[in-house]
C-alpha positions as CSV (number, residue, x, y, z in Angstrom):
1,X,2.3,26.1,26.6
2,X,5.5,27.8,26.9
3,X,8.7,26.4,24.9
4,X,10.3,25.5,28.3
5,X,7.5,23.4,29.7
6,X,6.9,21.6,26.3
7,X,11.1,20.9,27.0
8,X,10.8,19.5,30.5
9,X,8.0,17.4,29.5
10,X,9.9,15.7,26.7
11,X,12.5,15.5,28.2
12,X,11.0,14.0,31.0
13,X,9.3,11.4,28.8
14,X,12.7,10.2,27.0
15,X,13.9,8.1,29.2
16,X,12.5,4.3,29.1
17,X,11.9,3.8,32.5
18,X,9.9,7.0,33.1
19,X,7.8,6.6,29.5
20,X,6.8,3.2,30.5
21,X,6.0,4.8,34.4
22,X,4.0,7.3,33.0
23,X,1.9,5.3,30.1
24,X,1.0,3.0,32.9
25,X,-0.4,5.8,35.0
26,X,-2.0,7.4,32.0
27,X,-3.7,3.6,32.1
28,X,-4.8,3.8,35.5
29,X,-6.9,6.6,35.6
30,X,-7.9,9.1,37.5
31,X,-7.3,7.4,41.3
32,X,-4.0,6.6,40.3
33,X,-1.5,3.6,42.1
34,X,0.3,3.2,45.1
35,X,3.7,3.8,44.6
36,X,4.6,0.0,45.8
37,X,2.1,-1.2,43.2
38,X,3.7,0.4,40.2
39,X,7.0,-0.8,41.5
40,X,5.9,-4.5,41.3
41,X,4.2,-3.9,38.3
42,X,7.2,-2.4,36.5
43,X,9.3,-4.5,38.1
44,X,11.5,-1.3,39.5
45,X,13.5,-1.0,42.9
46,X,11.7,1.8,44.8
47,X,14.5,3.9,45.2
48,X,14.8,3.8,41.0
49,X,11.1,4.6,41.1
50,X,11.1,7.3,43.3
51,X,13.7,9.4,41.5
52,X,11.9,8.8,38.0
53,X,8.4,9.8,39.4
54,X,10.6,12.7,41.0
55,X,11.5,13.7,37.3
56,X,7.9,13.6,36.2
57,X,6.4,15.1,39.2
58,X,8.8,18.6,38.4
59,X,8.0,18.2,34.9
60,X,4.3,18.5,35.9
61,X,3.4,15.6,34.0
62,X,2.2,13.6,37.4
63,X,0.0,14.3,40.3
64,X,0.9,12.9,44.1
65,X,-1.2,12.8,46.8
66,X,-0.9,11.6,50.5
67,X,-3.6,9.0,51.7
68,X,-2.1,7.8,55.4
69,X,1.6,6.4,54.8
70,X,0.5,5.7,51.5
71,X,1.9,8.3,48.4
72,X,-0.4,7.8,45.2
73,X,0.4,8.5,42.1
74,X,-1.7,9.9,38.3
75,X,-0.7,11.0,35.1
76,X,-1.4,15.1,34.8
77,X,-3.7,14.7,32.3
78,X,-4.2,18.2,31.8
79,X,-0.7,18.6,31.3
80,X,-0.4,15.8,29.0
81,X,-3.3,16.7,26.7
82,X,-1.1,20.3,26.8
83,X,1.6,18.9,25.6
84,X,-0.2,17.0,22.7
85,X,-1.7,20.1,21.6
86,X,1.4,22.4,21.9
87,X,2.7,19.4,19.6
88,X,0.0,19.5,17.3
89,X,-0.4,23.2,17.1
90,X,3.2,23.8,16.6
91,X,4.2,21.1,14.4
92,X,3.0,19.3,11.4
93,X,2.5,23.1,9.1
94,X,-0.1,23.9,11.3
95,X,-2.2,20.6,10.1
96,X,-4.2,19.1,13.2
97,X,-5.6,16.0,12.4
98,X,-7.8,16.1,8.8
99,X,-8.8,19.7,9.8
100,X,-6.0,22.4,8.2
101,X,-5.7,25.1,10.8
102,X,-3.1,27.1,9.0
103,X,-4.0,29.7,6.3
104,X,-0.8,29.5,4.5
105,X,-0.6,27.5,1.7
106,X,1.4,24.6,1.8
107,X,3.9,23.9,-1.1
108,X,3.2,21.1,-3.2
109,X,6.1,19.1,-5.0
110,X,5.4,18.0,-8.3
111,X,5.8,14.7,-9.0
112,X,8.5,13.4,-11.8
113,X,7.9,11.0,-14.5
């Protein structure tokens, strides 16, 4: 993943109203919601909704998709899981979960007495 994606997402994703948008869809799986439904869920006006699943539609982080009048909506999870591991790879001194992925050695403080 490419600095500038990993940017867009986050910053996507910092905003409370989008964050709790997208972990719900992340929730719903793979068929995704009608946008309505996540409105009453959320308890958003759909004009509010619209512009935040804008934002994370054009950070790539959600998937739309046209069935009659009806617009659904799913968490990218390809994306998403991106995004994790650009995180993890990136950060952390190259530690991903227990496994060390890094073959330079990490410095280790002493402790004081």
């Amino acid at each position: 993943m490419e600095i500038n994606k990993a940017v867009s997402a986050l910053s996507a994703l910092s905003q409370e109203n989008r964050l709790t948008v997208f972990r719900y869809l992340v929730q719903a799986g793979l068929e995704g919601v009608p946008a309505g439904q996540i409105g009453e869920h959320l308890g958003l006006p759909l004009s509010t909704l619209s512009f935040h699943l804008s934002q994370l539609k054009h950070a790539g982080l959600v998937k739309c998709r046209r069935e009659g009048r009806t617009l659904f909506y799913s968490a990218h999870y390809a994306a998403m899981n991106e995004l994790m591991g650009y995180l993890t790879e990136n950060c952390c001194q190259g530690i991903s979960g227990n496994r060390k992925t890094s073959s330079r050695p990490r410095k280790v403080r002493a402790s004081k007495k």
